[in-house]
RODO-2510 file (C-alpha; in nm, 4 decimals, decimal comma):
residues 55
     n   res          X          Y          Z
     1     x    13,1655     9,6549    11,9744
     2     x    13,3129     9,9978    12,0012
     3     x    13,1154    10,3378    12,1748
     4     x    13,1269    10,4627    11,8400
     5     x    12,9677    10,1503    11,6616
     6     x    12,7082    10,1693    11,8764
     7     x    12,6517    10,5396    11,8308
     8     x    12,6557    10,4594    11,4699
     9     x    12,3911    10,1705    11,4878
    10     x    12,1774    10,3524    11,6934
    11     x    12,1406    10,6826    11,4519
    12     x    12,0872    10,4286    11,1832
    13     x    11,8223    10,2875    11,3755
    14     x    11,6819    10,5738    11,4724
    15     x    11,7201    10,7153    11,0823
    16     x    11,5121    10,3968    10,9769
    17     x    11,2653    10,4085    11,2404
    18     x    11,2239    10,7792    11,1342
    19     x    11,1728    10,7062    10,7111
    20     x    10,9595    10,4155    10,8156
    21     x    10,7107    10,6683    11,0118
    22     x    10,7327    10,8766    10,7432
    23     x    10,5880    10,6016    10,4780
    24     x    10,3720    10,4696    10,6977
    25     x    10,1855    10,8265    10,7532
    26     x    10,2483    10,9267    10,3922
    27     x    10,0145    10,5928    10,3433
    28     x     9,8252    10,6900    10,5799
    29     x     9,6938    10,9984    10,4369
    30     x     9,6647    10,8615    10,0926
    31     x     9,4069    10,6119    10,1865
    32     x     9,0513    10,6196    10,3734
    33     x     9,1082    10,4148    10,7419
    34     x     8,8360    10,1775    10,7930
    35     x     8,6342    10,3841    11,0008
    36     x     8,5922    10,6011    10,7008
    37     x     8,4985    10,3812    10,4942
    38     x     8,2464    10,2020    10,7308
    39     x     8,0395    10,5396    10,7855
    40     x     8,1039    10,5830    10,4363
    41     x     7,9080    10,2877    10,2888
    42     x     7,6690    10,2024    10,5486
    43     x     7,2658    10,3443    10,5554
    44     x     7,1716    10,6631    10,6808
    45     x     6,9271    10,6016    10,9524
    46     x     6,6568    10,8013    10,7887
    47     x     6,6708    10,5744    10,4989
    48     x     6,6941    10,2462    10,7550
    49     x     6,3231    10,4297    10,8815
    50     x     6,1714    10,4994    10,6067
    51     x     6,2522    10,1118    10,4664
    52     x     6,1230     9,9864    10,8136
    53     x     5,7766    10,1517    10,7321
    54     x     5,7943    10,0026    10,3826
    55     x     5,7995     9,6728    10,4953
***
């Protein structure tokens, strides 16, 4: 392989490694991570007192 194909595959390489990032933070941003959605949907811990005393 030639200097020049290896330049070539390595900007492609690089060019794909870069659009992939870019998807992948593009996702990212359009969804909650998991930590959100943890905190999101799990009891306050007022509530979790005030449903101990309840009991």
């Amino acid at each position: 392989m030639s200097t020049d194909e290896k330049l070539k595959n390595k900007i492609l390489d690089e060019m794909i490694k870069q659009a992939l990032e870019n998807h992948v933070n593009k996702i990212n941003k359009q969804y909650p991570t998991n930590q959100e959605l943890s905190t999101r949907y799990t009891f306050s811990a007022p509530f979790e007192k005030k449903d101990a005393k309840t009991i």
